[in-house]
N, C-alpha and C positions, 0 to 999 in steps of 0.2 A: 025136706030133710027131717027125717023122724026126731022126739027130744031125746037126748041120753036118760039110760035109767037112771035112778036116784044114787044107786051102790057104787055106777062109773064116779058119779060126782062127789060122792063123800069118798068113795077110795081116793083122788086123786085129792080130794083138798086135805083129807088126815094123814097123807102120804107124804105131799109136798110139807107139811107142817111138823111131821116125825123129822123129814131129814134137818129140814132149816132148822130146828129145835137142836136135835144131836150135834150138828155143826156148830152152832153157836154154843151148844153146852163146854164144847170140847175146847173152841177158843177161850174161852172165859177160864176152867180148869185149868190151859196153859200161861195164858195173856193174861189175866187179870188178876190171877194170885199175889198175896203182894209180897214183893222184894226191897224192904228198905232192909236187909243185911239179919233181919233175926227171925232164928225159926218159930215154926209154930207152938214149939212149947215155950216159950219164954213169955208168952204172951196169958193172963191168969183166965179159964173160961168165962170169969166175972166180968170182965172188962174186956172180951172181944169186940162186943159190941159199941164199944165209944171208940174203937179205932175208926177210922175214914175208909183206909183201903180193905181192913175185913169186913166193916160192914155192907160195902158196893157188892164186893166179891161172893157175899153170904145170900144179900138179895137177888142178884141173878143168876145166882147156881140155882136156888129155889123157885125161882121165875121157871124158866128153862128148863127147870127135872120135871112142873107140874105140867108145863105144855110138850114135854115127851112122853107123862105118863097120859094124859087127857088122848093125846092123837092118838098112843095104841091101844086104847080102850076105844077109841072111834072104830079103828080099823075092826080089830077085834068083833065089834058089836055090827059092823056093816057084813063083814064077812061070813057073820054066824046067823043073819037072820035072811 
């Protein structure tokens, strides 16, 4: 059995890794925003960061945005050369 080209192999792992990324972006935007009762303005931009539940929420929305911009810059770059 001949090997797969290189472009099957990276399409398929920057692919699989788009969608897992998107999915999981999309739960975390709905599931992990935090709901103790006050909205987002009452909280001052100074001190977003000493909260517990916005700073989870803030790390893995950026986790998660950079491994869905990474994977379509893979695709992108597989697809173009």
């Amino acid at each position: 059995m001949p090997a797969m080209h290189w472009k099957i192999i990276m399409i398929l792992c920057a692919g699989t890794c788009f969608c897992l990324s998107s999915a999981a972006y999309l739960f975390v935007k709905l599931a992990l925003r935090p709901k103790d009762g006050q909205s987002w303005e009452q909280n001052h931009w100074e001190f977003e960061d000493q909260h517990p539940a916005i700073k989870r929420y803030d790390f893995w929305c950026r986790i998660l945005f950079s491994a869905i911009i990474i994977s379509m810059l893979l695709l992108f770059l597989t697809i173009s050369f």
